[in-house]
Every structure is written in C-alpha cells, then in structure tokens.
C-alpha positions as CSV (number, residue, x, y, z in Angstrom):
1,X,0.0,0.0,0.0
2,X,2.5,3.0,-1.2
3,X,1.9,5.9,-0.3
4,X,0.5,9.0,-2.8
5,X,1.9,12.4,-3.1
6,X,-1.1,13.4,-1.4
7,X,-0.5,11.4,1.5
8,X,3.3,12.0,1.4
9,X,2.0,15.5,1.6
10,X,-0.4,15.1,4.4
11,X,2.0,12.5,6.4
12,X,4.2,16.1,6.6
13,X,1.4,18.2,7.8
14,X,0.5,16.2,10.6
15,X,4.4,15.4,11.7
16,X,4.7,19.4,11.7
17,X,1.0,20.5,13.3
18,X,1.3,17.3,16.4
19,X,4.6,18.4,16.9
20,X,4.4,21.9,17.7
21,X,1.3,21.5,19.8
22,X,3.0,19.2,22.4
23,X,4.5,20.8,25.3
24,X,8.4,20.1,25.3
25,X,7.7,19.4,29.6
26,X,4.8,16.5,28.9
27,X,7.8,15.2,26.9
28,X,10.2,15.3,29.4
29,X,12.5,17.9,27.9
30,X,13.0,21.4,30.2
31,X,11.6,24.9,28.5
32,X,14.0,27.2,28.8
33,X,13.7,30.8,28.9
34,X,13.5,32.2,25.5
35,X,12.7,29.4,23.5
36,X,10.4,30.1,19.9
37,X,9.5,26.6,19.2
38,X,6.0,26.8,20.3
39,X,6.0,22.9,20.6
40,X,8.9,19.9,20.1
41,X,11.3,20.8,18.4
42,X,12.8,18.8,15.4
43,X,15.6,17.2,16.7
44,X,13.8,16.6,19.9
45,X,11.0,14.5,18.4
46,X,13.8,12.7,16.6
47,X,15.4,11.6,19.7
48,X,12.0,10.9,21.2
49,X,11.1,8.6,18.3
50,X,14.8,7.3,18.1
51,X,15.3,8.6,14.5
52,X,17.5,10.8,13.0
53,X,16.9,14.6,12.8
54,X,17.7,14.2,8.9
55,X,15.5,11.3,8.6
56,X,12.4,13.7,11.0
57,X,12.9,16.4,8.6
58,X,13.3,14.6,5.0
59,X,9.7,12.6,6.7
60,X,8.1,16.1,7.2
61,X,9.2,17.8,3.9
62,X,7.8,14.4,1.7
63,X,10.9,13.6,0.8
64,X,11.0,10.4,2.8
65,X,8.4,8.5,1.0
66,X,7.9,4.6,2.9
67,X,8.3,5.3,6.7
68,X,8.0,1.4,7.9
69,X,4.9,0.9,10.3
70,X,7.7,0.8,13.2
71,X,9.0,4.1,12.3
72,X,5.3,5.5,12.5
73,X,4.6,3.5,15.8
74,X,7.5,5.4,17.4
75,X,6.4,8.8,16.2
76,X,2.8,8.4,17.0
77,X,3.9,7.3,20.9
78,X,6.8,10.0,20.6
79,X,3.7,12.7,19.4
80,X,1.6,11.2,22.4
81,X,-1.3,10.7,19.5
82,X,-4.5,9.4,20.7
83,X,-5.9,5.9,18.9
84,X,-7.6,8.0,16.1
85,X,-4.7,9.9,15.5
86,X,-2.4,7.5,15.3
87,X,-4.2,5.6,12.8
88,X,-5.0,9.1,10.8
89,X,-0.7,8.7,10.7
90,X,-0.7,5.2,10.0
91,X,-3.0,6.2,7.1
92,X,-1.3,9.3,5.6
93,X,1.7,7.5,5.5
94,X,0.1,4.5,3.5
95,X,0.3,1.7,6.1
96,X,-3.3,0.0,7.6
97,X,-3.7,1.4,11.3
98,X,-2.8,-1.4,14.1
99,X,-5.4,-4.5,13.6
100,X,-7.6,-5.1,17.0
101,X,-6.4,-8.4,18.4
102,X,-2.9,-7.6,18.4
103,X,-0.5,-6.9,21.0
104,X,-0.6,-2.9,21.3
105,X,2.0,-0.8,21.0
106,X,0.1,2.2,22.0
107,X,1.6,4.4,25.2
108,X,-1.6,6.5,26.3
109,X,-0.7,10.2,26.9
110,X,-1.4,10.6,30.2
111,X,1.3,7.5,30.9
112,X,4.0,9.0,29.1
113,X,3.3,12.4,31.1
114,X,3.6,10.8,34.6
115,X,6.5,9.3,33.1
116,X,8.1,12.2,31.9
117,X,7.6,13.6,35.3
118,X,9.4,10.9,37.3
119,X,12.9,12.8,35.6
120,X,15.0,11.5,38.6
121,X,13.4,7.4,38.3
122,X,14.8,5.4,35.8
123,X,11.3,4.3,33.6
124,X,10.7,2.2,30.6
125,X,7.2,1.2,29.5
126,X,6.3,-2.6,27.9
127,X,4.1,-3.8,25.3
128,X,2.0,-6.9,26.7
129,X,5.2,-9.4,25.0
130,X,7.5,-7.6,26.8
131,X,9.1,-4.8,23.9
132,X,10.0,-1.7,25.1
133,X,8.0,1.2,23.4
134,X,9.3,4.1,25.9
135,X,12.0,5.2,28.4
136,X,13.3,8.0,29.7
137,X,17.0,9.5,30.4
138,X,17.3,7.8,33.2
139,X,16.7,4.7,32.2
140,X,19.2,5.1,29.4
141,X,21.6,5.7,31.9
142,X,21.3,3.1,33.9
143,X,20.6,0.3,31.3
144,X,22.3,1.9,28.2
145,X,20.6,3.4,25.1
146,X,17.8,0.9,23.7
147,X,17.9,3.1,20.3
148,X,21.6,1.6,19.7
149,X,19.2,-1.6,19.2
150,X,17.2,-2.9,16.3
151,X,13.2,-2.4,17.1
152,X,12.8,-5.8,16.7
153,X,15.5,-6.7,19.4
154,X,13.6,-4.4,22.4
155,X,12.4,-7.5,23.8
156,X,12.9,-8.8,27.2
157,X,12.3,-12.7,26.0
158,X,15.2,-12.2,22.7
159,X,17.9,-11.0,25.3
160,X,16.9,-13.5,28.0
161,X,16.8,-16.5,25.3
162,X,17.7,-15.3,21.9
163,X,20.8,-14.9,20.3
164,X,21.1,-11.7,18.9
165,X,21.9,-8.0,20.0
166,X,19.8,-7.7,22.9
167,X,21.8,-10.4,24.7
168,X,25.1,-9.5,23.7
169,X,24.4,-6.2,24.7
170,X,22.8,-7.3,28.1
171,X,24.1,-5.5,31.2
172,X,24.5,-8.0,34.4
173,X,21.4,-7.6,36.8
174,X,21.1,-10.0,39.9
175,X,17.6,-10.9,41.0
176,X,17.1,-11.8,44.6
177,X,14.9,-14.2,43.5
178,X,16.6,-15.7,41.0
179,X,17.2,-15.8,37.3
180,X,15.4,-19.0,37.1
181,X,12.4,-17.2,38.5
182,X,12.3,-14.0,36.6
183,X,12.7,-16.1,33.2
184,X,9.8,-18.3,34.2
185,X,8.1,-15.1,34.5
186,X,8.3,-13.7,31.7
187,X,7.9,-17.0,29.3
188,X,4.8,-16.9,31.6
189,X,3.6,-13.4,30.3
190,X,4.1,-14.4,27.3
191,X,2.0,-17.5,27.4
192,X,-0.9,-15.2,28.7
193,X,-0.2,-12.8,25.7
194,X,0.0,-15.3,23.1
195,X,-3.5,-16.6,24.7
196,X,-5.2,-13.5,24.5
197,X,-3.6,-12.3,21.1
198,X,-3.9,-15.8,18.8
199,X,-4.1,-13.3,15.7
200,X,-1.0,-11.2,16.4
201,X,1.8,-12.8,14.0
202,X,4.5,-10.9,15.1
203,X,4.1,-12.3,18.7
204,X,3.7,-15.8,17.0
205,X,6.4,-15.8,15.1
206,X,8.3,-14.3,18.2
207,X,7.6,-17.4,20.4
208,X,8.2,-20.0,17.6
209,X,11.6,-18.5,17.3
210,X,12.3,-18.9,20.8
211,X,10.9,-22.4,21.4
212,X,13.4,-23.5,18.1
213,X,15.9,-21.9,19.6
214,X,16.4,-21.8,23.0
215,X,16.1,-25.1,25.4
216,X,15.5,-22.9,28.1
217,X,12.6,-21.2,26.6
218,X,11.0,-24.3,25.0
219,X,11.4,-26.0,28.8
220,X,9.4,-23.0,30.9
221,X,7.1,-23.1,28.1
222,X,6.3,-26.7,28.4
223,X,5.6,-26.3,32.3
224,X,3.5,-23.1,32.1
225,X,3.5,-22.3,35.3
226,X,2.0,-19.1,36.7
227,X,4.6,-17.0,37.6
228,X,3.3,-13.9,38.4
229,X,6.0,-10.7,38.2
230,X,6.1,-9.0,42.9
231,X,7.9,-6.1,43.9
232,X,11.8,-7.3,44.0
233,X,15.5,-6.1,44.8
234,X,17.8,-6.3,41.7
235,X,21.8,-5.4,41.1
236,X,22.7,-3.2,38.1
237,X,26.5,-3.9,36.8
238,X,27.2,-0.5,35.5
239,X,30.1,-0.5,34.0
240,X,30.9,3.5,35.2
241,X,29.5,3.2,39.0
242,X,29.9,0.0,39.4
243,X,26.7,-2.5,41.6
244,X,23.4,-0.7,42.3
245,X,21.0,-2.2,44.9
246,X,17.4,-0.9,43.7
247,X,13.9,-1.7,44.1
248,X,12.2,-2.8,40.6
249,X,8.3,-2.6,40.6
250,X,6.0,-3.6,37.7
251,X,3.3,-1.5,37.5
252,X,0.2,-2.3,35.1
253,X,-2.1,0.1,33.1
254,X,-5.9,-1.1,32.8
255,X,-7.0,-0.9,29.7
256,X,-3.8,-0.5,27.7
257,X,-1.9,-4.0,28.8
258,X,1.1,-2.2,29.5
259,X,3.8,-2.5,32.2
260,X,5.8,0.0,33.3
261,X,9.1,-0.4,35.3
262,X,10.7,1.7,37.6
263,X,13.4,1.6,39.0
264,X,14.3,3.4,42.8
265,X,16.8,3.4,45.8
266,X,15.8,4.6,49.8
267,X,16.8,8.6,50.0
268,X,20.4,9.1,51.5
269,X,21.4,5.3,50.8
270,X,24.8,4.7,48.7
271,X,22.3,3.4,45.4
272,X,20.5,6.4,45.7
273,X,23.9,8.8,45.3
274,X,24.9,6.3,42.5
275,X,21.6,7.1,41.0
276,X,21.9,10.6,41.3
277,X,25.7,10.1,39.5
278,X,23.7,8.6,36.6
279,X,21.3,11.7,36.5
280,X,24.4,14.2,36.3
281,X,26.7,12.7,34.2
282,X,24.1,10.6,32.0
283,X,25.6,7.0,32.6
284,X,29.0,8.0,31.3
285,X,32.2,9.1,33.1
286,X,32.3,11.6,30.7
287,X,28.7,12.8,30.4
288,X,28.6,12.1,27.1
289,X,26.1,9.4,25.3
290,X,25.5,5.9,27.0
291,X,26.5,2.6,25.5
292,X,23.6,0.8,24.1
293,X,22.6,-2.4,26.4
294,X,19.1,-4.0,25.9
295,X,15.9,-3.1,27.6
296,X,15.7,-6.5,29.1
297,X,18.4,-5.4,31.4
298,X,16.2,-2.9,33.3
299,X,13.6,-6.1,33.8
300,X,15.6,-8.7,33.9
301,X,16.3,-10.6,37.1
C-alpha cells in the first residue's frame, strides 16, 4: 500500500502541526527561557522517536516517501497521539492502522506524562510481549541506550533467550529471587499474551523462534507455570558506578496492557547517590552518550 503524493504531503502536515502542539515538559524535555519553538522541536522529536533529525525532517518535507509501520509507531507514541490519531498517521503514511487483536504498542498520553515527570526514576514502559516502546533519560543511563538496538530486538524474551543484539548487549542484573524465576516469568507473560492475542503474528512468530531456539525457553514453556512478576531487589552492573542495589516494581495500566518499570533506591542510601551520579553525568564518566545495552536489562532478574 505506497503511499500518494497526497498522503506524502499530508503524512508532513501532521508530523509538523502534532509536533508543535505538544509541550516540550509533557515530553520530558525542560523549557527554557526564550525558546520560539512553540512545541517539540525537530531534533527533539527525533530523539523521542529514536530517529535521525535528517530522517524527522526529510519525513516532514515528503521527501521520505515509505516510513515502515515501526517508524510510525514510534512517532505516534513519541507525538503522544490518541488511537484515532495515530491511525490518521498510519494512514497518511500508506500503512493500515494497528489491527484489533494484536499486541498494542500504543503508550496512552497521560502515561508517558507521569513518566516524563518521574525525571530523577529510571522508567521504561512494555508492550504486553514484553518490547520496550518508551523510556526515559534515566533509564538510558542506567541500562544503556535501547535506540543503539534494532526495534525488533527491544524484547525482554530475545535477550533472555535469543541470540542476537539484545543479549550480547545485556548488562548484568542479579535478581534476589533468581534468574530461574524471573525467566519463568516472563515466558509466563508471554504464554498469557500469546493466549489472549492468537491473531498477532509478530508475537507468534516471536515465540516460535524462541521455542526453536532456546532449550530454556521451549522448557518453561512446556511447564507453564504461573509466575506472576512482585515487587523485587535487583543489582545493576554499570560499568561507570559499578553494583546498584534498587527496588524494581512492575506496574500495570488497565486498559492499555502495558507494564511500566521503575526503578528506585531509599533517599540518602549509597544506590541512591549512585543514581543521582547517573542523572548528572548521563551514565557515562564523561557525560557524554551511553553505550547501548538491551531493555531486558532494566527487567531482567
């Protein structure tokens, strides 16, 4: 389904008009004094979305002319579109909207602005299978930049089992209850996903890959047990502050089958100063940009 000049045309419009509506603080980003943009600014939604500024601007101008339906998922959750937006984006850039009956990879607005808020918490929010679809700063310093990854490998259950970037890229993290536990966990989320999403082939084809390819995988998926994710201690290697003790809760949100993770240390504890390293130098000794580790690191266990 290619997109028409038309649509190229209108896919622009509506990159341009969402973008300068959206307050740069429900983003997460700090206004300063004499700013113009009345909204995001380019290179602002480009790191939002993970995508390059030239690839933002060559998408708003037409000249980018097959944006893949990943690309547009991230800008619609980067835009903080609601459902009929996003498929009005979906549709000016030539691609059918997001099917019902498939795993959603919509992050409501109002979750993305109470994350956005929580600057000083490391946060990343899940899709029901357990990709990441959001983080914020934090959480890129703590577990390394998820946009350094392939979309595709933003999945808890490909760096647990798989063998592809999102392993190699993993960062240690020590559950106290195990890493037998927290694998049967999520193999067990993923059971209840497949279950309640038979049509979704991307998940399908996720968990076939998986049970070929990992014994591990194929053997929590024989027992499916119910291993339901609790509140939990877990060490962070980091390779600039070295362990971090921190409490990891999973929170839900109704309606949206999404989990969001934070990340948190007691006030005046050692962890809580190494997190506040993270905040001022951005995970790097230097202050400069993280290295990229996967997202299963800042849920794995």
């Amino acid at each position: 389904m290619a997109a028409t000049r038309t649509e190229r045309s209108e896919l622009g419009r509506l990159l341009r008009t969402w973008r300068d509506r959206l307050d740069p603080a429900d983003a997460g980003f700090t206004a300063l004094p004499g700013r113009r943009a009345p909204g995001l600014r380019r290179e602002e939604l480009a790191q939002l979305a993970a995508l390059s500024v030239d690839y933002v601007l060559r998408l708003e101008q037409g000249r980018a002319t097959r944006p893949s339906a990943q690309v547009v998922a991230a800008l619609a959750r980067a835009l903080q579109l609601s459902r009929a937006e996003r498929d009005r984006l979906y549709r000016s850039a030539g691609l059918l909207p997001p099917q019902d009956g498939t795993v959603g990879t919509h992050v409501p607005a109002g979750v993305q602005r109470l994350a956005a808020r929580l600057a000083h918490v490391p946060v990343g929010v899940f899709a029901a299978d357990w990709t990441l679809l959001w983080w914020n700063p934090m959480w890129r310093a703590l577990h390394g930049d998820p946009a350094l990854l392939p979309a595709a490998e933003r999945n808890v259950a490909r760096a647990l089992f798989g063998a592809g970037a999102a392993r190699e890229t993993l960062r240690p993290v020590r559950s106290e209850r195990g890493e037998e536990a927290f694998a049967a966990s999520i193999v067990a989320d993923l059971r209840d996903a497949a279950a309640r999403y038979p049509s979704d082939g991307r998940l399908d084809r996720l968990v076939r890959e998986l049970r070929a390819g990992s014994a591990d995988f194929a053997r929590h998926w024989a027992t499916a047990a119910a291993t339901p994710h609790v509140s939990e201690q877990k060490t962070v290697g980091h390779p600039e502050v070295g362990d971090i003790l921190l409490d990891c809760d999973v929170l839900l949100v109704p309606g949206a089958d999404l989990r969001v993770v934070t990340y948190t240390a007691a006030a005046g504890s050692d962890d809580a100063g190494k997190l506040d390293l993270l905040r001022a130098t951005g995970g790097s000794a230097t202050g400069g940009p993280t290295g990229g580790a996967g997202p299963a690191a800042a849920a794995r266990g």
